[in-house]
C-alpha positions as CSV (number, residue, x, y, z in Angstrom):
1,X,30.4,10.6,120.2
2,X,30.4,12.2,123.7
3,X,32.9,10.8,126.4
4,X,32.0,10.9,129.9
5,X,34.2,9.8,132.8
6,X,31.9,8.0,135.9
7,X,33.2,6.5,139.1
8,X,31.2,2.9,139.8
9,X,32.1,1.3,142.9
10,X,34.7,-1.7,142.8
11,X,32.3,-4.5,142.8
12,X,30.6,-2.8,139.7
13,X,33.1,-2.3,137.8
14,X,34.5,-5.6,138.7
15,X,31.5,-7.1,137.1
16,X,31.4,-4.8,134.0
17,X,34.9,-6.0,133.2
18,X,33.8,-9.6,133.3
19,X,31.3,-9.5,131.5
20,X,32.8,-7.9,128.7
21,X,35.7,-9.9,128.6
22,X,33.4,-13.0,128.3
23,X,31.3,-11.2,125.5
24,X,34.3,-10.2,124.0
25,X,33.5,-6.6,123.5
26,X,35.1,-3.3,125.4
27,X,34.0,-2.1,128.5
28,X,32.3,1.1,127.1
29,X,30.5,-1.0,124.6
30,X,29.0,-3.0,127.6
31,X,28.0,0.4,129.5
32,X,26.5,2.2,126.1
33,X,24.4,-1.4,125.4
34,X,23.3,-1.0,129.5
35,X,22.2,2.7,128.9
36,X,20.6,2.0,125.0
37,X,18.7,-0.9,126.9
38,X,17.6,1.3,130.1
39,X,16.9,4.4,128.2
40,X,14.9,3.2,125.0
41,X,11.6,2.9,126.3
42,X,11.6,6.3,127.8
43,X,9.2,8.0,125.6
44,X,6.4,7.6,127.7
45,X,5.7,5.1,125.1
46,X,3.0,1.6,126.1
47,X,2.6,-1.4,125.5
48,X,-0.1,-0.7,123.7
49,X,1.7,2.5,121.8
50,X,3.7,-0.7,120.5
51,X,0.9,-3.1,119.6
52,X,-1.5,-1.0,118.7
53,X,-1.4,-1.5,114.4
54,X,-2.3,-5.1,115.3
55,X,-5.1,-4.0,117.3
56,X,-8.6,-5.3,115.7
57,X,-7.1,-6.8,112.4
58,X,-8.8,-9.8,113.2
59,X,-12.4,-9.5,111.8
60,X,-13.9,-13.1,112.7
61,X,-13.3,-13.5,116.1
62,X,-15.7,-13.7,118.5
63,X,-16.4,-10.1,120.6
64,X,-16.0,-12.2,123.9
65,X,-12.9,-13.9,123.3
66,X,-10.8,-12.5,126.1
67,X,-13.5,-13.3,128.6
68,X,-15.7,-16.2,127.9
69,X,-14.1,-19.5,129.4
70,X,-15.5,-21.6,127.3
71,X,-12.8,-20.3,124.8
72,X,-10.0,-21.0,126.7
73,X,-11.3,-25.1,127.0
74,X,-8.2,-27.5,126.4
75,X,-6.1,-24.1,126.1
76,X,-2.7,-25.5,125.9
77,X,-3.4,-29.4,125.5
């Protein structure tokens, strides 16, 4: 694992500590699930990259679905 040394300003770092005393995990822990989280989608990768083997596997419904109001009667009753 790579170690890297970063200056945050008080009130950051203030906050970091916090928080990782109340999840009861280390400081750096806190920062590398921060990065993980800010970094992961950085693939250029969609929301429809991500969805797309459920795209169409539904056979029976109607072509109009998304846009035909008459489907979306009672929606959430």
């Amino acid at each position: 694992m790579d170690s890297w040394t970063t200056k945050l300003p008080r009130t950051l770092s203030a906050r970091v500590t916090r928080l990782a005393k109340k999840r009861h995990v280390s400081r750096s822990a806190l920062v590398r699930e921060a990065l993980e989280a800010l970094t992961s989608n950085q693939q250029g990768e969609t929301f429809l990259d991500r969805v797309s083997a459920y795209v169409g596997v539904a056979d029976d419904l109607p072509p109009d679905l998304l846009t035909n109001p008459k489907y979306m009667k009672d929606y959430g009753r």
